[in-house]
C-alpha positions as CSV (number, residue, x, y, z in Angstrom):
1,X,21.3,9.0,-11.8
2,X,20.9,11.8,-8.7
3,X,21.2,9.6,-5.9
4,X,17.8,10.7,-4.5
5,X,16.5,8.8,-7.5
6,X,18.2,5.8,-6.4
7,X,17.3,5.7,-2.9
8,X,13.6,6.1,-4.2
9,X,14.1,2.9,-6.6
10,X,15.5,1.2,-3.6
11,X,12.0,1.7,-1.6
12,X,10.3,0.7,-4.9
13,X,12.1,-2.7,-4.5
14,X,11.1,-3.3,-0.7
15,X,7.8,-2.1,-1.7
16,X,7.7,-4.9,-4.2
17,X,8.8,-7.9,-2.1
18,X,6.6,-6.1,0.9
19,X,3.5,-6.7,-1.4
20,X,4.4,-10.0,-3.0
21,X,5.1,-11.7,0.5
22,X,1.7,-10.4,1.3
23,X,-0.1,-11.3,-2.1
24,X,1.2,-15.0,-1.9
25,X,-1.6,-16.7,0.3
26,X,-4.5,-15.0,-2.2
27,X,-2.9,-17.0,-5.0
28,X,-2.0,-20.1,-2.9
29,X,-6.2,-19.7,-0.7
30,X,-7.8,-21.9,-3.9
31,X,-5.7,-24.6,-2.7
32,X,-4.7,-24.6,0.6
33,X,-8.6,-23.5,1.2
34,X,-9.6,-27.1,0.0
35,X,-6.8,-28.6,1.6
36,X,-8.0,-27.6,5.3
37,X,-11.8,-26.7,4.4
38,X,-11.7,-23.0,4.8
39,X,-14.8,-21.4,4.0
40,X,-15.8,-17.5,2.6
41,X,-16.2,-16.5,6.1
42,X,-13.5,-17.6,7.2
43,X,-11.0,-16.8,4.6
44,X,-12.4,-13.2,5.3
45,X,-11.5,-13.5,9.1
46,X,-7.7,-14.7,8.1
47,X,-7.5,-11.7,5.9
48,X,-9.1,-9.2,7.9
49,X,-6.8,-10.5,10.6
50,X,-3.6,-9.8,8.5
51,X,-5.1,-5.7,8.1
52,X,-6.4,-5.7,12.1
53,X,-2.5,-6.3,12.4
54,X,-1.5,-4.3,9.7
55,X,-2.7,-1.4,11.2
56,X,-2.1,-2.2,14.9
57,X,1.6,-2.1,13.8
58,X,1.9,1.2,12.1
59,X,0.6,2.7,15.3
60,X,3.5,1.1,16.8
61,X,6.4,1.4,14.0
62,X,5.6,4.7,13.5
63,X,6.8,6.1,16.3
64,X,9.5,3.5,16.7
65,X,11.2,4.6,13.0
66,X,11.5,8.2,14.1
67,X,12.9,7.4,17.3
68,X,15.6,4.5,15.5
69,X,16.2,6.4,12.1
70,X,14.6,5.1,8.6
71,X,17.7,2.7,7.7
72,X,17.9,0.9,11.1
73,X,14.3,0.9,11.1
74,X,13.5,-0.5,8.2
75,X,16.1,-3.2,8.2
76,X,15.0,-4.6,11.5
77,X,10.9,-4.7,9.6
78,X,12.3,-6.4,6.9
79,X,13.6,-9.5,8.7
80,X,11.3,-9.8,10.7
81,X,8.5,-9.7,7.8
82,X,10.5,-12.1,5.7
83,X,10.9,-14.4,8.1
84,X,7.4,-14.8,8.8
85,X,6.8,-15.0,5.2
86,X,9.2,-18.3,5.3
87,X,6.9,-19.7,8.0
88,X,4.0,-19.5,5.9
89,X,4.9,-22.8,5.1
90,X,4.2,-24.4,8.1
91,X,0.3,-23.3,8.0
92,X,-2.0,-26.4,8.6
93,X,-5.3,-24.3,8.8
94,X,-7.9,-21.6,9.9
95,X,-6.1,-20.7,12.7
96,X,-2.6,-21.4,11.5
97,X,-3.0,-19.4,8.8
98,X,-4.8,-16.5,11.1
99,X,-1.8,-16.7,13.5
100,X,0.9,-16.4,10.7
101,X,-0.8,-13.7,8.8
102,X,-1.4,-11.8,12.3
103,X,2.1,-11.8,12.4
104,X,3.8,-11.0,8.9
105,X,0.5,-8.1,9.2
106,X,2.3,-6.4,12.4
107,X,6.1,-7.0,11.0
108,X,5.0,-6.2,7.5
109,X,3.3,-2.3,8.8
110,X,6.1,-0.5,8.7
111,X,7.4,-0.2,5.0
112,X,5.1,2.5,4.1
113,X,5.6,4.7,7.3
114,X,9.4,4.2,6.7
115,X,9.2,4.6,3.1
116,X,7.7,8.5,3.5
117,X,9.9,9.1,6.4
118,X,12.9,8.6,3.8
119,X,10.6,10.3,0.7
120,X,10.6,13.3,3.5
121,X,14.0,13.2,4.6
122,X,15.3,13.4,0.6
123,X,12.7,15.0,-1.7
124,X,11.7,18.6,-2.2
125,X,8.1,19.4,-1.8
126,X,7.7,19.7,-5.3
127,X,9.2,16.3,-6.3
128,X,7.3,14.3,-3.3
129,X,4.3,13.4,-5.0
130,X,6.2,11.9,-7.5
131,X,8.7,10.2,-5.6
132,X,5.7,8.4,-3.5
133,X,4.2,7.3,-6.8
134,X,8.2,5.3,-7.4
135,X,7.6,3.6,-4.6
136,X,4.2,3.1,-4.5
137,X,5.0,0.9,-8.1
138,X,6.2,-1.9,-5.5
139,X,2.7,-2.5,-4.8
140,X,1.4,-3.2,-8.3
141,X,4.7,-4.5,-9.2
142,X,4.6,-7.2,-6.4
143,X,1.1,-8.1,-7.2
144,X,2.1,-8.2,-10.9
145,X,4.7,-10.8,-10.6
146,X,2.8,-12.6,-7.7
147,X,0.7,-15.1,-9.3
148,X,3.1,-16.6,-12.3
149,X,5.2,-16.7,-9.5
150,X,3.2,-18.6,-7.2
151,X,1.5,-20.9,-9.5
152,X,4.8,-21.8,-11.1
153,X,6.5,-22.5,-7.4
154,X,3.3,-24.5,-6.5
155,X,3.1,-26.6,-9.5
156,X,6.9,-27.2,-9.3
157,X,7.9,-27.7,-5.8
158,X,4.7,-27.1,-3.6
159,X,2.3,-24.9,-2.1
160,X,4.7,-24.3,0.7
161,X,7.7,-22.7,-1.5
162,X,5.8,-20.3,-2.4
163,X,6.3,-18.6,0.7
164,X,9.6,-19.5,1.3
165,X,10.9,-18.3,-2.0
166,X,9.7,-15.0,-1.7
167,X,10.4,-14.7,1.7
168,X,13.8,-15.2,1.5
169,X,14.3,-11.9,-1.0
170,X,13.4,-9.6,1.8
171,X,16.5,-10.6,3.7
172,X,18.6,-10.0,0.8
173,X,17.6,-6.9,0.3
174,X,19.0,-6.1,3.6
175,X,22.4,-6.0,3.0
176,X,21.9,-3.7,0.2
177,X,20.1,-1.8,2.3
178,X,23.0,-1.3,4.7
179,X,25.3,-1.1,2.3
180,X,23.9,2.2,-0.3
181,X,21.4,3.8,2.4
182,X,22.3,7.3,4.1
183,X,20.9,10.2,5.0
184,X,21.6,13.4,2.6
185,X,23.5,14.9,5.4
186,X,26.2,12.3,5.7
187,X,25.7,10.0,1.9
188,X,29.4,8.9,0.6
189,X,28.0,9.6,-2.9
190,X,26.1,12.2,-3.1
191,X,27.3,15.3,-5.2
192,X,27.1,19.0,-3.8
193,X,25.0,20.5,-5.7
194,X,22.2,17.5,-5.4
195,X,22.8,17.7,-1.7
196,X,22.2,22.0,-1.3
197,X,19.3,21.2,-3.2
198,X,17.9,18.3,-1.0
199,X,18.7,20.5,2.4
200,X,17.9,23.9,1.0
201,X,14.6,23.0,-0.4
202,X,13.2,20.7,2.3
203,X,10.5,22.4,4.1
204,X,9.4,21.6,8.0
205,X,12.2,18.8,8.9
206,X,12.2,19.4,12.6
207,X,9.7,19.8,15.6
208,X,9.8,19.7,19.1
209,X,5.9,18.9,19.1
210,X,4.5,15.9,20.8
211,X,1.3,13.8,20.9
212,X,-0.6,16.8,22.1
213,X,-0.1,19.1,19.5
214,X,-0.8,16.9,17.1
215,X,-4.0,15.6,18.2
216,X,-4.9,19.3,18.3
217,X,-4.4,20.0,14.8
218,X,-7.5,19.2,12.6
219,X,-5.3,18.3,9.4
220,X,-4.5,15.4,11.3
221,X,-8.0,14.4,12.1
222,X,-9.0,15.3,8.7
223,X,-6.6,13.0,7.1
224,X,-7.1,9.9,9.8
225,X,-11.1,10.7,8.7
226,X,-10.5,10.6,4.7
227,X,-8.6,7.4,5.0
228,X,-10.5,5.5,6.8
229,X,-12.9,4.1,4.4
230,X,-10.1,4.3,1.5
231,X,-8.0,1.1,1.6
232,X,-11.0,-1.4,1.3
233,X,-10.9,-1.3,-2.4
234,X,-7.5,-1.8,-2.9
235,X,-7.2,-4.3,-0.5
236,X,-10.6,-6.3,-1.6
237,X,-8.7,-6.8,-5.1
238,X,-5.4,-7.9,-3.5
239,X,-7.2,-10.8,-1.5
240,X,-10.1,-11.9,-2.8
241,X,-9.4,-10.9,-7.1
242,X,-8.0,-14.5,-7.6
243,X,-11.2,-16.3,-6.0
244,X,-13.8,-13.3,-7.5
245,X,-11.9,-14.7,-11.0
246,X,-12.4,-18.5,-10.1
247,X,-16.2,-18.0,-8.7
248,X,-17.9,-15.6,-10.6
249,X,-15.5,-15.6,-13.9
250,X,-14.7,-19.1,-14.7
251,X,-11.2,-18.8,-14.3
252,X,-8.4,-21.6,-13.5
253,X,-5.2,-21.4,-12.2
254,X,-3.5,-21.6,-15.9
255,X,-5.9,-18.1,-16.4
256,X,-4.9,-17.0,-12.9
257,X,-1.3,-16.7,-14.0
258,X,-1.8,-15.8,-17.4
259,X,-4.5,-13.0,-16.4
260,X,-4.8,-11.9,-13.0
261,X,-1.5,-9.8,-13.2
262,X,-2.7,-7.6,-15.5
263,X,-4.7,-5.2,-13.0
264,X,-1.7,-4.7,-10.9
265,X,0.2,-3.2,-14.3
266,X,-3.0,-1.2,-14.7
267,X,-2.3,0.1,-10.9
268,X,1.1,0.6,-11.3
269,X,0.5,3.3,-14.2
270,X,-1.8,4.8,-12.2
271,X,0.5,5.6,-9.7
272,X,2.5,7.1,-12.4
273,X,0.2,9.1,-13.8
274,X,-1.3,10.7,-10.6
275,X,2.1,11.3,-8.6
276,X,3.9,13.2,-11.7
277,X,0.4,15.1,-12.6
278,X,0.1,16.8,-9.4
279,X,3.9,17.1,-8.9
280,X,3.5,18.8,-12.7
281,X,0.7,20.8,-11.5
282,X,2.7,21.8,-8.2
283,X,5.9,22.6,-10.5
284,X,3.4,24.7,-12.8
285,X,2.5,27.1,-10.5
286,X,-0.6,25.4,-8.7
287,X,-0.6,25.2,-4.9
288,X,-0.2,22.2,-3.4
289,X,-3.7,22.2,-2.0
290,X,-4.8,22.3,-4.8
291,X,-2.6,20.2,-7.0
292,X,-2.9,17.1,-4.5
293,X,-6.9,17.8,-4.5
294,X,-7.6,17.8,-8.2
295,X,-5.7,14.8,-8.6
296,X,-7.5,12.9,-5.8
297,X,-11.4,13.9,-7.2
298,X,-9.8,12.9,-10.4
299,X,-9.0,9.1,-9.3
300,X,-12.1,8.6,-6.6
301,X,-14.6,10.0,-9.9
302,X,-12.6,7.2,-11.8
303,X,-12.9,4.3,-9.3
304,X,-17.0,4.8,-9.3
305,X,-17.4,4.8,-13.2
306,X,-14.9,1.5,-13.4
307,X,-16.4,-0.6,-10.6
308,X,-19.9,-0.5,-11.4
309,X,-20.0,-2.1,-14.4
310,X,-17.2,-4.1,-13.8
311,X,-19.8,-6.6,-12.2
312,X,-22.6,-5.9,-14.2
313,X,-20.9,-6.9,-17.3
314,X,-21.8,-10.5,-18.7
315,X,-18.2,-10.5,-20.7
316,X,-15.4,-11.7,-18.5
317,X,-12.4,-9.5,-20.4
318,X,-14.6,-6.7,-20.2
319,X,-14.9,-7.3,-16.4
320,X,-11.3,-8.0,-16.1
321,X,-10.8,-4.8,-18.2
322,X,-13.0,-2.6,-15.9
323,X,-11.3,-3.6,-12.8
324,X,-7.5,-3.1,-14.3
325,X,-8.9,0.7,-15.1
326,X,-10.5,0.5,-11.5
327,X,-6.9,-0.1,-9.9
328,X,-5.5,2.3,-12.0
329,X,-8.0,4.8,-10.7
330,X,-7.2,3.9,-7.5
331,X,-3.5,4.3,-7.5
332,X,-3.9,7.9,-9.2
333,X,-5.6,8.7,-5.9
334,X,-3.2,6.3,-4.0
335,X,-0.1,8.1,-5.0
336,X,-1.3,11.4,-3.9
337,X,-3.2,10.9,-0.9
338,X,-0.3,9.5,1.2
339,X,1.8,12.4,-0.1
340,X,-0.3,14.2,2.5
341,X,1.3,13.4,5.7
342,X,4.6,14.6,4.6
343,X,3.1,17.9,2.7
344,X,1.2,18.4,6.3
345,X,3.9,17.4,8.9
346,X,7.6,18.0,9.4
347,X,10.3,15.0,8.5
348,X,11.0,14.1,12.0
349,X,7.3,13.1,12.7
350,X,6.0,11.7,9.4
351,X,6.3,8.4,10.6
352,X,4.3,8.5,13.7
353,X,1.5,10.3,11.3
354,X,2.2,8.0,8.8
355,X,1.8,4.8,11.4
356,X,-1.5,6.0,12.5
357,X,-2.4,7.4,8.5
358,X,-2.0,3.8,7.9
359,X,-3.3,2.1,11.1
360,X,-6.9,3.8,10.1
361,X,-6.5,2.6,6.8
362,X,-5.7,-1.0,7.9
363,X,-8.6,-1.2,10.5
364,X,-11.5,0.3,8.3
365,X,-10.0,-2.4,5.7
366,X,-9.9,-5.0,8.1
367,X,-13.9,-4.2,9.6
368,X,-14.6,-3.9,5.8
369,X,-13.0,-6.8,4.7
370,X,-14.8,-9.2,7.8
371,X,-17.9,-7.7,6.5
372,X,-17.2,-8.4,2.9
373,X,-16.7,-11.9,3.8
374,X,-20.0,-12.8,5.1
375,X,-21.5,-10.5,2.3
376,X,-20.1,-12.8,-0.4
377,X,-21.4,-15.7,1.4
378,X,-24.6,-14.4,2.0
379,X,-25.4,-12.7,-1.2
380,X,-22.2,-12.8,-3.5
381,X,-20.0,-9.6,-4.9
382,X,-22.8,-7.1,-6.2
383,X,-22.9,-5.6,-2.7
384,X,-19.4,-5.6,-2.2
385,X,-18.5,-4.2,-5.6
386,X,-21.6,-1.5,-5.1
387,X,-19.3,-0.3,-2.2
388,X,-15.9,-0.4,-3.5
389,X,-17.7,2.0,-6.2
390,X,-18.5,4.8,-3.3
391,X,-15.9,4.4,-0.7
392,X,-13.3,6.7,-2.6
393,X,-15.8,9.3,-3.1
394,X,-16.7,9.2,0.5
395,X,-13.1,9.4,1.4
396,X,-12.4,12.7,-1.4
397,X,-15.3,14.1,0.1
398,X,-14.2,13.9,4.0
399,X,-10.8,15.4,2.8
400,X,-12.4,18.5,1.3
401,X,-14.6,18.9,4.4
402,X,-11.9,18.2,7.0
403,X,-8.7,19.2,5.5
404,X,-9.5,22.6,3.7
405,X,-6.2,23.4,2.9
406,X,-3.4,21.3,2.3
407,X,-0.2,23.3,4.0
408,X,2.8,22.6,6.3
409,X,0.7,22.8,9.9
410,X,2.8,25.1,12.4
411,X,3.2,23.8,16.0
């Protein structure tokens, strides 16, 4: 296997144990929500606290992983996120809980920025899209093995090793990390040829502009504007798909882990199937503006038709059905959209774009996901589902509008 390959399987696995540390407490909220007497509302503040976090820190490890390099970088996120994983286990309630999710939200923000830097750094324009998509299977994958997982570790040793289980992979990943991670330029085992093609086929790796120019160039704005109201959805399903099953749909914790990994599978195909369609499109002959733009009308069209009657439905497998093809939808849109900032913006800068790509992302989630609290408590999940329906069309549409071509920006 070309070592590119391997070093995108490699993010694919931090991806994974990045989304499972963060998918824990959704599994674990039934109980530890009884145990301390946390309500809808606040369950919603804890989690919109994790993505106020979230996004706080990729406006800060974004700019940090360019200056520090992508392997330094991420190694230093990934202790520190694993280590407030383990600590998990010391919650004793609302605020607790807030705290620690505060925390593992700010440590935890820098896998994605990281993970495009490297995707930049090694890919070829033409193979990005689908080397996103790779890593972008962590996030599925992680909420896929998530809650057998969890409900095993809490019926066997307690609520708290839940946490501390999964916690504790992070930091063995590490030392692989260190051990099989270079850049192309200087990579023990990389072969010639793979290497000229990596170098000669890179586009836009260096720029001396700062802050200024890019707040001047309106793909930036364009893409902050899309993404905005575009991480809602997924998010919503991350935290709250376990209660929506036990509230609305009946389920226990037996169905939890039998069931509740399925729409995760669902996502990660989607992933699949939008990164190597608009990479096959790009390889084809289609521009990139318009091979990344077909793909992400096709997966916000998708969302709207899923989501609907997801809710509306009186069968629960049909329901549970709807939403897997909803994630999967999203994800084909997912795996393309944050292609962009490393189709827009040279290598040595897609992590700052990246950290504030994300940082939008994470506070229109986390506004989103405080309001989608009290709406459930107020009125229940029509509402909330009504919006998860829109919010990718919004954000399709705002890309189109502000970001009419998708090409490498010049300083």
């Amino acid at each position: 296997m070309a070592v590119r390959w391997r070093i995108a399987i490699l993010l694919a696995v931090i991806t994974t144990i990045n989304y499972v540390d963060r998918s824990v407490f959704g599994v674990v909220a039934p109980a530890v929500r009884g145990e301390f007497g946390i309500g809808d509302a606040d369950y919603g503040l804890i989690t919109s606290g994790f993505l106020l976090a979230y996004g706080i820190g990729q406006l800060i490890s974004g700019p940090l992983i360019d200056r520090l390099g992508t392997k330094r970088a991420f190694s230093l996120a990934a202790i520190f996120w694993s280590v407030a994983t383990i600590l998990h286990a010391l919650g004793r309630g609302l605020w607790s809980f807030f705290t620690l999710r505060v925390i593992l939200g700010i440590a935890e923000a820098a896998n994605f920025p990281a993970a495009s830097k490297a995707v930049a750094q090694w890919f070829p324009a033409h193979e990005r899209s689908t080397a996103v998509a790779i890593f972008m299977l962590g996030a599925g994958l992680g909420a896929i093995i998530t809650p057998p997982l969890t409900v095993w570790t809490m019926q066997s040793l307690g609520w708290q090793w839940a946490f501390i289980i999964p916690g504790s992979l992070g930091l063995v990943w590490v030392i692989l990390w260190q051990r099989w991670y270079h850049p192309p330029e200087t990579h023990p085992a990389i072969e010639p040829a793979e290497q000229a093609l990596i170098l000669d086929n890179r586009s836009g790796q260096h720029s001396e502009a700062g802050w200024r120019a890019l707040l001047s160039h309106r793909e930036f704005w364009g893409i902050l504007i899309a993404r905005v109201v575009s991480d809602f959805p997924f998010y919503f399903f991350l935290f709250w798909l376990p209660q929506y099953l036990i509230d609305v749909r009946g389920f226990d914790l037996r169905a939890i882990a039998l069931f509740a990994w399925l729409p995760w599978v669902a996502a990660d195909l989607g992933a699949l199937v939008g990164g190597t369609m608009s990479s096959s499109l790009v390889t084809r002959g289609h521009s990139i503006d318009r091979a990344r733009k077909m793909v992400i009308w096709l997966g916000a069209l998708l969302v709207a038709v899923a989501v609907v009657p997801a809710y509306y439905t009186q069968s629960s497998a049909l329901a549970l059905a709807l939403i897997c093809f909803g994630l999967f939808a999203i994800q084909i849109k997912g795996a393309v959209f944050f292609t962009l900032p490393t189709d827009l913006f040279p290598a040595d800068r897609v992590a700052t774009v990246w950290g504030v790509f994300g940082a939008v992302g994470s506070l229109g989630g986390s506004l989103l996901g405080l309001l989608a609290g009290f709406m459930i408590q107020e009125a229940g999940y029509e509402s909330v589902f009504l919006l998860i329906a829109s919010l990718h069309l919004i954000s399709a549409a705002l890309l189109q509008i502000f970001v009419p071509k998708i090409a490498m920006v010049t300083d």
